[in-house]
C-alpha positions as CSV (number, residue, x, y, z in Angstrom):
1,X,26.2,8.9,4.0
2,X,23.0,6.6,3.8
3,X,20.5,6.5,0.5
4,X,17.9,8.1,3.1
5,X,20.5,10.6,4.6
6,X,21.3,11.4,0.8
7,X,17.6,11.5,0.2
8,X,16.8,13.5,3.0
9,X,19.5,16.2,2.1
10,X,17.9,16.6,-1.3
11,X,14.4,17.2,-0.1
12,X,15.6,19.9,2.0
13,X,18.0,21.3,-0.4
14,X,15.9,21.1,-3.6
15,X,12.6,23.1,-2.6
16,X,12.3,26.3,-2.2
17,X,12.1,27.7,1.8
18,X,8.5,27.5,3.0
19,X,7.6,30.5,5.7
20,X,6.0,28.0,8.4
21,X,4.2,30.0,11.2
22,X,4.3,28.2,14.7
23,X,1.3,26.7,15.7
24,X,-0.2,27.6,19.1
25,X,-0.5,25.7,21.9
26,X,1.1,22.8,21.6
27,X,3.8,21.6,24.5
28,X,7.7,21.5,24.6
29,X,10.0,19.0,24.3
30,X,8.3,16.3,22.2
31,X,9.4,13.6,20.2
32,X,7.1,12.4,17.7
33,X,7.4,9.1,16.7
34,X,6.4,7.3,13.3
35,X,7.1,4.4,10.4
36,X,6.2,3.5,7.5
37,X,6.1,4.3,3.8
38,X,9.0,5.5,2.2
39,X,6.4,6.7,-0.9
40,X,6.1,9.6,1.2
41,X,9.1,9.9,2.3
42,X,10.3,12.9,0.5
43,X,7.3,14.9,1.5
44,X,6.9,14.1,5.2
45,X,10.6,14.4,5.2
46,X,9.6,18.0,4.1
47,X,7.2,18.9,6.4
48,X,8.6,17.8,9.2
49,X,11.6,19.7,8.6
50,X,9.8,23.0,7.9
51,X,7.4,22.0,11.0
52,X,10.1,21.3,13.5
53,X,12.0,25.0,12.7
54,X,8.5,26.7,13.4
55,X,7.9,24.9,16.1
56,X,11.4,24.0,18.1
57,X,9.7,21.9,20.7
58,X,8.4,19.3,18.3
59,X,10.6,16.8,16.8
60,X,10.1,13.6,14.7
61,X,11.3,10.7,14.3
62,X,10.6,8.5,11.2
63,X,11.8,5.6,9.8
64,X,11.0,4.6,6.2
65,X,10.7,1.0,6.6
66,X,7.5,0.6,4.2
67,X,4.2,0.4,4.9
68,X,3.9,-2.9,6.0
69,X,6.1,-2.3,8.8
70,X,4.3,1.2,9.2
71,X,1.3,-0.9,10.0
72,X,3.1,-3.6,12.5
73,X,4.6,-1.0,14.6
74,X,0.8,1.1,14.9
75,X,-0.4,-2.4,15.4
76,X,2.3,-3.0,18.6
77,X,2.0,0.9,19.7
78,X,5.7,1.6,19.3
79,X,4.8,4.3,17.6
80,X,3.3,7.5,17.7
81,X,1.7,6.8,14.2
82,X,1.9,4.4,11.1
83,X,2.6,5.4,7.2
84,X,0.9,3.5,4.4
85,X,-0.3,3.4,0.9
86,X,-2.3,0.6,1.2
87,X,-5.0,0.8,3.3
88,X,-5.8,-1.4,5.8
89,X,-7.7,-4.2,5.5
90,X,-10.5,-5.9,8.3
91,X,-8.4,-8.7,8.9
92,X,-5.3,-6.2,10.1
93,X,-8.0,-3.6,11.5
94,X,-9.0,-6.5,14.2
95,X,-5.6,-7.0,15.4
96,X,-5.2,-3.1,16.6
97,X,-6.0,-2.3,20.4
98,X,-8.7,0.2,19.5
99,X,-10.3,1.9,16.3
100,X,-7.9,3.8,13.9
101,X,-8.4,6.9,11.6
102,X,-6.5,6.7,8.4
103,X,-5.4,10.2,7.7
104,X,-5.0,10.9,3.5
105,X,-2.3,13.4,3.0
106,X,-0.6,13.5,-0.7
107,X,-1.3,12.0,-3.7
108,X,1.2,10.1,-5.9
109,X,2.2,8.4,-8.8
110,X,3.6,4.9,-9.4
111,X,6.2,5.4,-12.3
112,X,7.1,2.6,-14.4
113,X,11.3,3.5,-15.0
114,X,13.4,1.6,-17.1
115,X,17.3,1.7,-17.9
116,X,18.0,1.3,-21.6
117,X,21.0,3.2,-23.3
118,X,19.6,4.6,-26.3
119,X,16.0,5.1,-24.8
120,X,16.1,8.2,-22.8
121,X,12.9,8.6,-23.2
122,X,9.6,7.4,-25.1
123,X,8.6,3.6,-24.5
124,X,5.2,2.7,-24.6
125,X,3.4,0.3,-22.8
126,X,0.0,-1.1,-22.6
127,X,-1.8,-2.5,-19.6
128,X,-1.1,-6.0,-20.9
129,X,2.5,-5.8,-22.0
130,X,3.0,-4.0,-18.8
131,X,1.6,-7.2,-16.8
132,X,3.4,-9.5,-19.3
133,X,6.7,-8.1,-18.6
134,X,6.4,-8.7,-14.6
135,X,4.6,-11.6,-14.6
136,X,8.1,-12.9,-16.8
137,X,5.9,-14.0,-19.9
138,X,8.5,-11.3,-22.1
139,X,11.7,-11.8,-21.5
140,X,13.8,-9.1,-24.3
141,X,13.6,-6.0,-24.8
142,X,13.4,-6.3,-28.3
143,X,9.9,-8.9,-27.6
144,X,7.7,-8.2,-31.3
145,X,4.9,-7.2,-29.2
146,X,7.1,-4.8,-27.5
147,X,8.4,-3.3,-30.6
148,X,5.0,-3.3,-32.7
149,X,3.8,-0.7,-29.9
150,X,7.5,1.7,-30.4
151,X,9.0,1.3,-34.1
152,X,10.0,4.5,-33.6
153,X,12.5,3.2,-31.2
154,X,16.0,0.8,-31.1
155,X,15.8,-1.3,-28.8
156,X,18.3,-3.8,-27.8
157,X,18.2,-7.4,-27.8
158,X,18.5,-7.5,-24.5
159,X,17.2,-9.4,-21.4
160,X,14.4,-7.5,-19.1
161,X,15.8,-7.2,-15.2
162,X,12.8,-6.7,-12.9
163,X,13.1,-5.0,-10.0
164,X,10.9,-5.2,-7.3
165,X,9.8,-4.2,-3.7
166,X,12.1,-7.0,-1.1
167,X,9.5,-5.4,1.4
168,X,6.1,-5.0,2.5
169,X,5.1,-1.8,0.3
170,X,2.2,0.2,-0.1
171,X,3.8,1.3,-3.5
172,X,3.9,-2.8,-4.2
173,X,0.4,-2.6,-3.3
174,X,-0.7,0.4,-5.6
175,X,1.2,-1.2,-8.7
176,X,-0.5,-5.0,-8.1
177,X,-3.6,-3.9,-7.3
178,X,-3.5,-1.9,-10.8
179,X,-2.2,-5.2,-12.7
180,X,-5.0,-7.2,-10.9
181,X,-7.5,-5.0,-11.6
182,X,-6.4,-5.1,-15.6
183,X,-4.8,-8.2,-16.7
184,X,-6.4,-11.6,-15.6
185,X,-4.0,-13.6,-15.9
186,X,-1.8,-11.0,-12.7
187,X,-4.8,-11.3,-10.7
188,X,-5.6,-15.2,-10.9
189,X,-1.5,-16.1,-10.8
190,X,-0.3,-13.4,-8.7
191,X,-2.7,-10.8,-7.1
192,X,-2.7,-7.9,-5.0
193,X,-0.6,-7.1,-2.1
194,X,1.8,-4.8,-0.1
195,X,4.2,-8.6,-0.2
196,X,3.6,-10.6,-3.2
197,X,5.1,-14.1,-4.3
198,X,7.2,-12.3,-7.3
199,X,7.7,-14.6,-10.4
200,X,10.5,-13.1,-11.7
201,X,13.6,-10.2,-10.4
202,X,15.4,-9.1,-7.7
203,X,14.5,-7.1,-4.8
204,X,15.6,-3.9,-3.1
205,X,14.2,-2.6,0.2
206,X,12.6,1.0,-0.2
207,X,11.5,2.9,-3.1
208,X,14.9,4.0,-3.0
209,X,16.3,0.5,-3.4
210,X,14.7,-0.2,-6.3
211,X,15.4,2.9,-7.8
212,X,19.2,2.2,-7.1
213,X,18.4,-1.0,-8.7
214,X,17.3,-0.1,-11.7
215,X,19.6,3.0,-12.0
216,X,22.9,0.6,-12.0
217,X,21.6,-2.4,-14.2
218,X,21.2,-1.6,-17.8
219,X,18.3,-3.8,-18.9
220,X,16.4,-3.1,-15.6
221,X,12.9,-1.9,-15.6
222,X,10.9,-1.5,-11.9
223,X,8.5,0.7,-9.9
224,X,8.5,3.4,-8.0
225,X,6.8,6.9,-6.6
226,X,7.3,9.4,-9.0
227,X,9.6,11.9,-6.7
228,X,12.5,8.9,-6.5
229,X,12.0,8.5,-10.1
230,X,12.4,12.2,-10.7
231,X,15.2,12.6,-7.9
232,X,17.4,9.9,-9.2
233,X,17.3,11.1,-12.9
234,X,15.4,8.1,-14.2
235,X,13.6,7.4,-17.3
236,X,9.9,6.5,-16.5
237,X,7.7,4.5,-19.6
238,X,4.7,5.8,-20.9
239,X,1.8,4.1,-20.1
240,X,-1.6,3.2,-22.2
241,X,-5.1,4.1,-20.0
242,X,-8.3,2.9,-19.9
243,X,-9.5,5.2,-22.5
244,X,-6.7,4.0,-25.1
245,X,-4.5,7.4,-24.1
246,X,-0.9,7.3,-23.7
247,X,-0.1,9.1,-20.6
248,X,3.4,10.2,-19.0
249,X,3.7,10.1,-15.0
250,X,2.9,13.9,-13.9
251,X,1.8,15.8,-11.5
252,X,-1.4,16.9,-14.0
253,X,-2.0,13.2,-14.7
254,X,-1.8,12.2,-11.3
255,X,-4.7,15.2,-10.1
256,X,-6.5,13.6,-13.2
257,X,-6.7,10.4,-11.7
258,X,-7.8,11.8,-8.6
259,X,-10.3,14.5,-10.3
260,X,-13.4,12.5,-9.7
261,X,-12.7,11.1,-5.9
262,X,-13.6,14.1,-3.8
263,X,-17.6,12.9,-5.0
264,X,-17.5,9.4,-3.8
265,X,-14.8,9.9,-0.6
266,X,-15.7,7.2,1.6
267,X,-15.9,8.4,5.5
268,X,-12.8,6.1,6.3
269,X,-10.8,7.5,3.2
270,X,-9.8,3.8,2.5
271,X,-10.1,4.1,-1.6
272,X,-8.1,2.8,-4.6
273,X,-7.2,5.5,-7.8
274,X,-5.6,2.9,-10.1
275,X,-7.0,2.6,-13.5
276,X,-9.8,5.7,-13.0
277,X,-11.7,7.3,-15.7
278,X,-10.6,10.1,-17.7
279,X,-8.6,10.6,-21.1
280,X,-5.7,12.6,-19.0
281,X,-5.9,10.4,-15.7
282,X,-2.5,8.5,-15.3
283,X,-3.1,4.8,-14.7
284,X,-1.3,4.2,-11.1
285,X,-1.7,6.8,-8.5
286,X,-2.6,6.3,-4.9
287,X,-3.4,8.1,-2.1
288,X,-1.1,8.3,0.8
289,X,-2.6,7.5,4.3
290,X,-1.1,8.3,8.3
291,X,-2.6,5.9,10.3
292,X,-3.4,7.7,14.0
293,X,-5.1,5.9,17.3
294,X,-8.8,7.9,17.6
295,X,-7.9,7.6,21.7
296,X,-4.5,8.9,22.2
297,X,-2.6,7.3,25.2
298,X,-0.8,10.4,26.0
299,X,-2.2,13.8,25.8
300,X,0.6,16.0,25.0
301,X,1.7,13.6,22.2
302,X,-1.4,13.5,20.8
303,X,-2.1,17.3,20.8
304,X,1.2,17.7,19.0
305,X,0.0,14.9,16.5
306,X,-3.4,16.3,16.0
307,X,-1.6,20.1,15.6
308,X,0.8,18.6,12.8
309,X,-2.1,16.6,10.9
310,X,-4.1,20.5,10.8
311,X,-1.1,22.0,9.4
312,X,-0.2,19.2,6.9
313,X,-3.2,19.4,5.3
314,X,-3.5,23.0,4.9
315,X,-0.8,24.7,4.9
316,X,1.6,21.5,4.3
317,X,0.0,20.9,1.1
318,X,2.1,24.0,-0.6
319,X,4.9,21.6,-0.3
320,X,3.6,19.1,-2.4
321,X,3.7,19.7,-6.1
322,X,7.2,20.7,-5.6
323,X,8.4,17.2,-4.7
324,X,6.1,16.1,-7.4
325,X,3.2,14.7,-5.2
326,X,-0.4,15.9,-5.8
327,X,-2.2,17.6,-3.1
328,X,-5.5,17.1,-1.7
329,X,-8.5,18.1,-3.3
330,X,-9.5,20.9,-0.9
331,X,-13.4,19.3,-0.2
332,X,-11.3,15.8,1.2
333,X,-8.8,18.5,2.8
334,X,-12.0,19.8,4.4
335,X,-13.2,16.3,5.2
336,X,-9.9,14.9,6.7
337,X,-9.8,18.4,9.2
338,X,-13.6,17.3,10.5
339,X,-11.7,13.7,11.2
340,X,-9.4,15.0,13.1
341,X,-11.9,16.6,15.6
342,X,-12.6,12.6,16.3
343,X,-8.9,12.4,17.9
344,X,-9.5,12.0,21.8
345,X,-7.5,11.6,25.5
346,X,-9.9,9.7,27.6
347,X,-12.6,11.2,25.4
348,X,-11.8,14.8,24.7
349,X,-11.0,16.0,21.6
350,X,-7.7,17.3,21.1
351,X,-8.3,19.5,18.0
């Protein structure tokens, strides 16, 4: 069995059967297609699951290739609709065959997760040291200005293993957009981006593959959403804000980060949530985005679509917390459900 089978049979297996009520009105027989992030993966694995036995004619089809390739394939039209956790930018906005409506639908966490024997849980890390150790400046775990932030800890004279994202990643995107926006020396050397030039690690393909990753080499230390962290067992590092507070990746911290967002929502949802205001806020969350064609090109596909996206974020959103994703903040809920009046077939809406 595949990582994502294994995945996949988790999600289904470890929360708690959802009573999903079929929606009305939406036609037989349809295949939904989509790509993308695998951030999301455990959720939208979820809800499609639940979705599909409520409503038999409905089926999807999505492959968790990361969100860059979540945005080539919307880009080409192979797809039904896109995945992504970065949003897009103009440059890839001007290359699509007409305009696009990014959909928000969870919130998440980046977790910083680390394999030391010893240290199942309790490392500290500051924004700097956090940089410092990717960027390949500290090289042992047992660095001076590693251990003057945990004395309380053993660690090992050990080399760090980075892990990191082989593909394009919205999750790559979230974690070095944070490490731009709080160590200079990231931004000007390094920067943001769902593909970065890495200056030090190895690479695995999928949140999953860099959880593998890190779960086999001792030493190891990566990033990843906070469900694979939390499904794979892994130890995730503690991690200094920007009001001085060391916070743990949860699903509190994460609605922290978030707490403030539903005031300033831009119209096109396209906002960051790393490094936000507030003594409980955790440092690197993200909003989590489907990416959906305003004029749809068939009208029974899009009808289903539009059907899905009304149920995801209402009633969808119950299946959130359990696989340790955030939900919507009911006021952008309420926002995103007036988008989706916007979806059309040759101009009509489909809500």
């Amino acid at each position: 069995m595949s990582k994502a089978a294994k995945l996949l049979a988790v999600v289904v297996l470890s929360v708690a059967a959802l009573s999903v009520a079929p929606v009305q009105g939406i036609a037989a027989d349809l295949a939904i297609n989509g790509a993308g992030a695998s951030f999301p993966y455990p959720l939208y694995s979820k809800w499609f699951y639940e979705y599909s036995n409520a409503n038999a004619g409905v089926k999807f089809n999505y492959q968790s290739i990361g969100s860059g390739g979540g945005i080539n394939q919307i880009t080409a039209g192979t797809v039904d609709f896109g995945a992504t956790d970065a949003p897009m930018t103009e440059e890839e906005m001007g290359k699509l065959s007409g305009p696009i409506l990014h959909i928000p639908t969870a919130i998440g966490a980046v977790a910083v997760i680390y394999n030391l024997e010893g240290i199942p849980s309790g490392l500290r890390l500051t924004q700097d040291l956090l940089a410092e150790i990717f960027i390949g400046k500290i090289k042992r775990w047992n660095d001076p200005k590693i251990f003057d932030l945990n004395k309380n800890l053993t660690l090992p004279n050990a080399d760090i293993v980075i892990a990191h994202r082989s593909d394009g990643s919205g999750t790559t995107d979230i974690f070095t957009n944070y490490l731009s926006t709080v160590n200079a020396d990231w931004r000007a050397k390094v920067g943001r981006g769902k593909s970065v030039k890495w200056p030090v690690g190895i690479g695995g393909k999928g949140n999953e593959g860099v959880a593998g990753l890190v779960k086999q080499t001792p030493g190891a230390v990566g990033y990843v959403e906070l469900a694979y962290a939390k499904q794979n067992n892994l130890t995730t590092a503690t991690l200094r804000n920007r009001e001085g507070q060391f916070v743990d990746p949860t699903l509190a911290a994460t609605s922290a980060a978030a707490a403030g967002i539903a005031k300033t929502m831009p119209a096109d949802f396209r906002v960051s949530l790393v490094d936000t205001p507030g003594k409980e806020a955790y440092p690197i969350a993200g909003l989590t985005w489907l990416l959906v064609y305003k004029e749809q090109k068939n009208e029974a596909a899009g009808k289903a679509l539009v059907q899905f996206l009304k149920w995801a974020i209402k009633d969808g959103q119950a299946m959130s917390e359990p696989l340790d994703y955030a939900q919507l903040p009911k006021p952008i809920a309420d926002m995103v459900d007036s988008t989706l009046r916007q979806i059309t077939y040759q101009g009509k809406s489909l809500y």
